[in-house]
N, C-alpha and C positions, 0 to 999 in steps of 0.2 A: 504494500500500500504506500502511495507517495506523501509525501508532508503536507502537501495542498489537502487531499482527501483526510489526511489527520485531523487537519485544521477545521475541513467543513464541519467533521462530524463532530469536534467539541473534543476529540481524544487529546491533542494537544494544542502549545498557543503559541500566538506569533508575540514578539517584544519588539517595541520602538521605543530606539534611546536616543533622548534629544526631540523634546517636543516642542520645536519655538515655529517658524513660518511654515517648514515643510515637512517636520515631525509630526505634528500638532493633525494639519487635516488628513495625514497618510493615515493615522493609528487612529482618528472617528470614522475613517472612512472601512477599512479591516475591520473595527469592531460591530460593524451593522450582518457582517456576514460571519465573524469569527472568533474566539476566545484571543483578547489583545492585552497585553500588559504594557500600559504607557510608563516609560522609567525618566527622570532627569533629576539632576542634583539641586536643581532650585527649588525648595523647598515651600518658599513662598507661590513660585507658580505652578506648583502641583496641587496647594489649599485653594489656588481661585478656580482653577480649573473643577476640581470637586463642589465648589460651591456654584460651580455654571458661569463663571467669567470667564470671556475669552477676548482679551486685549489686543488679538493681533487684528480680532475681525474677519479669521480666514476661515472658521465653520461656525461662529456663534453661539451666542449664548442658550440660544436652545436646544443647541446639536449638542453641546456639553452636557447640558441638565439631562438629556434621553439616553445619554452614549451610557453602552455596557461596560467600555472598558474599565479596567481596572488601571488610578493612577496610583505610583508609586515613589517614594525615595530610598526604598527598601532595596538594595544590590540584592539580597536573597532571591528574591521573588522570582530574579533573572532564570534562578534553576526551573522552575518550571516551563520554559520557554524551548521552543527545538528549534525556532526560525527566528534570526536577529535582525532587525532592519537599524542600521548605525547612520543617524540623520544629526548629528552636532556638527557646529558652527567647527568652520576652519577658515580662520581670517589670517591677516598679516599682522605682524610685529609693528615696533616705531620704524624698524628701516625697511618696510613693504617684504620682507621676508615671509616663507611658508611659517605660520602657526599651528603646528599640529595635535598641542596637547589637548585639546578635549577629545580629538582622536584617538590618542593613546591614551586617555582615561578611561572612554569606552570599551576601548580593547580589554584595558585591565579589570572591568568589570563585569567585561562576558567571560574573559578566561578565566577568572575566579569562578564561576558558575555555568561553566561549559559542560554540556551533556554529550557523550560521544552520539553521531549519527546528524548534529545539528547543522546549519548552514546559517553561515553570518555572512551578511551581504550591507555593501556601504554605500551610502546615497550620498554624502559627503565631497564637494569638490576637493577634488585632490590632483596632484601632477601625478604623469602615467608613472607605474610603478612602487605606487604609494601603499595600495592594499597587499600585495605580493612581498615587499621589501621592506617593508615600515610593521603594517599590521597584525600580518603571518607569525613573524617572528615572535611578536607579542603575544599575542596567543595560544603558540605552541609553548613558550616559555611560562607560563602563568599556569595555564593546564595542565600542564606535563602531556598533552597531546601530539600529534602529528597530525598536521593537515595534508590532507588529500589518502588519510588511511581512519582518524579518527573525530576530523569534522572539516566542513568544507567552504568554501569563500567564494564571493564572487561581487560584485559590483554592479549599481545602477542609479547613475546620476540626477539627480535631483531635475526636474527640468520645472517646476511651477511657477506662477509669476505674481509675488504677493500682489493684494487687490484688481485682480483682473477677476470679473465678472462670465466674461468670457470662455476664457482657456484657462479650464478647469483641471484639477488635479486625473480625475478620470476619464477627459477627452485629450488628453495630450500622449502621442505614442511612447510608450514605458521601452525606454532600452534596458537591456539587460544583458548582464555579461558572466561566464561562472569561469574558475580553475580548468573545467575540464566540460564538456559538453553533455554530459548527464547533470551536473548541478548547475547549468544555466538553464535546462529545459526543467529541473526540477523547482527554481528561483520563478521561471517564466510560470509558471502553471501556479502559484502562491501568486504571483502579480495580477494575472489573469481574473483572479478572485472580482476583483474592483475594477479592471482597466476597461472603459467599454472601446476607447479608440485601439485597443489591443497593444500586446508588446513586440519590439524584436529583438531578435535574441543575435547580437554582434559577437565576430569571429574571435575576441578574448577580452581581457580585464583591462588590459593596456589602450585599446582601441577605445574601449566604454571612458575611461579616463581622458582621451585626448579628446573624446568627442562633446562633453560638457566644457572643456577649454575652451576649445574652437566656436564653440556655440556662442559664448558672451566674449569672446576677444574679438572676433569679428563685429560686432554689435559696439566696441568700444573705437575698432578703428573707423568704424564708420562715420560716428558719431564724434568722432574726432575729427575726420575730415568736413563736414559741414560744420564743426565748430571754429576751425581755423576760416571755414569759408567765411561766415558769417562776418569775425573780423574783420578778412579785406574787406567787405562790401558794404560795411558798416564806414568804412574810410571813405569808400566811396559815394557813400549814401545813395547806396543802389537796397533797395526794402529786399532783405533774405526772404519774407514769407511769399514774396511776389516773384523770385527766382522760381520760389520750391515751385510753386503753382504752378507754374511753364514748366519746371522739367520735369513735374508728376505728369505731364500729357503723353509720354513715351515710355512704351511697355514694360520697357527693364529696367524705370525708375525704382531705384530700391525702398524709398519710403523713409527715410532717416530723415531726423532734424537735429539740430541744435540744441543746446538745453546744457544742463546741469548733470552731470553723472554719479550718483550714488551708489546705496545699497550695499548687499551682500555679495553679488554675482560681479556684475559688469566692473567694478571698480576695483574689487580684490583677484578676479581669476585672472586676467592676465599677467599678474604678478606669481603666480605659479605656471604661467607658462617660462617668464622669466627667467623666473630661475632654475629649472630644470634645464634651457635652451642653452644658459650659459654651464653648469653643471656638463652638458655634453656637447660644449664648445658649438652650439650650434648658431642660429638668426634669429634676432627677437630686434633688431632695429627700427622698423615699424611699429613692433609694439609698444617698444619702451616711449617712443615721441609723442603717440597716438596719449600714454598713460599721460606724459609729461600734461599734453596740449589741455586733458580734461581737467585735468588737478588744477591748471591754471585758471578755469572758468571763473571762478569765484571771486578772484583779484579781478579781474575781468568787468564782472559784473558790476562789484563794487565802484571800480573807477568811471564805468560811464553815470552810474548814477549820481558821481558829484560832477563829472561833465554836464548832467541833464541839471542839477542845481544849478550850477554856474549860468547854463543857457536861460534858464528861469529864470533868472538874476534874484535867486535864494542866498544867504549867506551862508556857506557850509558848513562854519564852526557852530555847533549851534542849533543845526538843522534838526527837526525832529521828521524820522525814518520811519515809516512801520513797514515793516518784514511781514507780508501773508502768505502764512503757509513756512514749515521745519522740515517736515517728513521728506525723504528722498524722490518722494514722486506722488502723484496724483492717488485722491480717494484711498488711503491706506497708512495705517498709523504707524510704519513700519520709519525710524530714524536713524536704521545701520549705515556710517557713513555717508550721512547728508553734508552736503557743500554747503548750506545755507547759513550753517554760522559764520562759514568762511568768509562770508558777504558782511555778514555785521561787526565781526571783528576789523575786516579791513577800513569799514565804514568809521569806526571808531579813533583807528589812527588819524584820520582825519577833520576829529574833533564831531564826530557827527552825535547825537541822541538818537540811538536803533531802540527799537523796541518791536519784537515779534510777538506773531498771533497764527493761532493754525485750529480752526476747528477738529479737526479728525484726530492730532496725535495727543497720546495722552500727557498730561500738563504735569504728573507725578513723574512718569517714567521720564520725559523731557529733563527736570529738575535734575533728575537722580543720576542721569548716562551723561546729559549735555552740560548741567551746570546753569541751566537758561530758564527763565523764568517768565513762561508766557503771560501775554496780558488777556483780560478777557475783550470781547468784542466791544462790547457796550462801553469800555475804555478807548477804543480809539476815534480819536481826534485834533483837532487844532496841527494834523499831518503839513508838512514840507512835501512829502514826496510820501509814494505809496511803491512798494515793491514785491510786486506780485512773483513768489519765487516756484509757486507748484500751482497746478493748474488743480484745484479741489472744486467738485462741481459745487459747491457752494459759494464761490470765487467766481466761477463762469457766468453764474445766473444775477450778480449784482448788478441792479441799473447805474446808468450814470450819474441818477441826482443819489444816489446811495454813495457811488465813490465820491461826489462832489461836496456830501456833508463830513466825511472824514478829513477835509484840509481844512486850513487855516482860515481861509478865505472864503468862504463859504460862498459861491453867486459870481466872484470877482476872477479865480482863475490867477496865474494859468497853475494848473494841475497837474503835476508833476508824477508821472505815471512810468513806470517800470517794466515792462511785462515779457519777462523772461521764457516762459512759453507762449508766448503768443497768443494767449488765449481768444483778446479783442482786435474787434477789428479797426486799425489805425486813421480808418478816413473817419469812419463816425467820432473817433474818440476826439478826433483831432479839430471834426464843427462842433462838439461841445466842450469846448476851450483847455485839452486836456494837452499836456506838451509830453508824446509819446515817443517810446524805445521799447523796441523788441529786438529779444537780439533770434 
């Protein structure tokens, strides 16, 4: 009988460790069909989640209050488990270097609790080689096991996109990768449980690894090229979103804009391409420039916004800023590696008053990670300037006389308007006396 058929029938259980953006809705989504043990070491986010909070917003508070699963901070419990799904953060260091230790934490917590006959498979960005060379070892060392005779490994990258309404955790194709070709068919038939867009199953671990690189490192150089574009055209005060327009009229426009790069993915994985490329003396020159160009954004943004004070004939020292919108992106209160403060700190050297607001992210967790201390809405006003830094549909849907009562001037203009995604459109903003930049 295969592990999937264990699973259906209740005989044994799957574990997911590391419940944060892609933990979280993997392990409700296996517990509607399966016996699931949810494990992480935050012990405060394993009490909300029991009590039916769910802060990241990716299955909700009512999907947690129904969910079977069983949450834990119990390493024990792991014994009960024959199918491991290893979904912990793996970020960079201060010097953009591979972060691996919640990885090797996890290891060290299944191989403490390792049942022979089990299969542990990592969802985990990592550089190729990570699970085989890194992981393996840890596990057969903690277990006193041998893999590939008394439990077995395989791999399958995370691909979900926090706040996307759309591309859903069980409409996006599930790759999977095993050791040997019986435990990737037996990995894929456990995925299968949930996947309705189905899985494939790739020719090894090392491929499955380079193919979540590839996925958000191409997505950052892209994104770096229309960021650089953006600048020149901005010299030239030629309008970028009037570019895009015109080149999205031909078929192989690829669809990228401009913007701010954060998050988990796009801004940390190609810094594990990095440094594996240099590790085996290979080419990461592209990507290292593409990383340079997005990190820059921020200084970036900052400075045209005291360019747009100045044009305004604002006085900059002085100036009071509101920041709309922390989070790394649109409708989602996810603020891993958001550039946005990078905006307000720079604002600051320049003598400026910032003060940020963001409906969606949470104002505790804000405090706690970032240090920053949002205001509420109904506080802002008597604004210099407005800088719209994520596009939150509650941000989209503002009239103009609503952004007109958040300045100083209320009726009088001109209205110093920011709007880093693009969100409005520049002619209107511009007949109602608004002095606009998008970049």
């Amino acid at each position: 009988m295969s592990i999937a058929e264990k699973l259906l029938n209740g005989e044994e259980k799957l574990a997911v460790l590391g419940l944060g953006y892609v933990g979280l809705p993997l392990a409700v989504a296996f517990a509607k069909k399966i016996p699931v043990i949810g494990f992480d070491l935050n012990a405060e986010k394993i009490q909300r989640y029991r009590e039916g909070i769910d802060p990241t917003n990716e299955v909700g508070n009512e999907a947690l209050r129904n969910t079977a699963m069983r949450f834990t901070v119990d390493e024990e419990a792991l014994r009960e488990a024959l199918f491991f799904i290893v979904a912990v953060p793996t970020p960079i260091d201060k010097n953009n270097l591979p972060d691996l230790s919640a990885m090797e934490g996890a290891c060290g917590s299944i191989g403490r609790n390792l049942r022979q006959g089990a299969i542990v498979i990592f969802e985990s960005t990592v550089y190729p080689g990570t699970t085989e060379d890194i992981c393996v070892p840890i596990l057969e060392k903690i277990s006193g096991y041998t893999c590939g005779v008394d439990f077995f490994v395989g791999y399958s990258p995370e691909r979900v996109n926090p706040g996307d309404k759309v591309h859903r955790l069980d409409n996006i194709v599930k790759l999977v990768a095993g050791m040997d070709r019986a435990t990737a068919l037996e990995a894929a038939a456990v995925y299968e449980i949930i996947m309705t867009a189905g899985v494939k199953v790739v020719s090894g671990i090392k491929v499955a690894e380079a193919a979540k690189l590839a996925e958000n490192t191409q997505r950052d150089v892209n994104i770096a090229f229309m960021n650089e574009l953006s600048m020149t055209l901005s010299r030239m005060e030629i309008p970028m979103k009037d570019v895009i327009d015109a080149m999205d009229t031909k078929w192989n426009a690829l669809g990228f804009r401009p913007g701010l790069v954060g998050g988990h993915c796009i801004s940390v994985d190609p810094y594990y391409l990095i440094y594996k490329a240099e590790e085996v003396k290979g080419a990461s020159q592209l990507v290292q420039s593409s990383r340079k160009i997005n990190n820059g954004m921020s200084r970036y943004a900052a400075d045209m916004v005291i360019r747009q004070l100045i044009k305004g004939g604002s006085l900059v020292k002085g100036a009071k800023v509101y920041i709309m919108g922390i989070t790394y992106k649109a409708n989602c209160p996810d603020i891993r590696n958001t550039m946005v403060p990078g905006i307000a700190e720079r604002l600051r050297e320049y003598g400026v008053e910032v003060r940020l607001f963001d409906p969606v992210a949470d104002k505790e967790g804000v405090a706690k990670e970032l240090g920053i201390d949002l205001v509420e809405s109904e506080a802002i006003g008597n604004g210099d300037c407005l800088v719209f830094a994520v596009a939150h549909q509650e941000f989209a849907s503002l009239s103009t006389a609503a952004l007109q009562a958040m300045y100083r001037n209320p009726g009088q203009g001109p209205y110093i308007l920011i709007d880093i995604p693009g969100m409005f459109d520049k002619e209107e903003m511009e007949e109602q006396g608004f002095l606009y930049w998008s970049m």
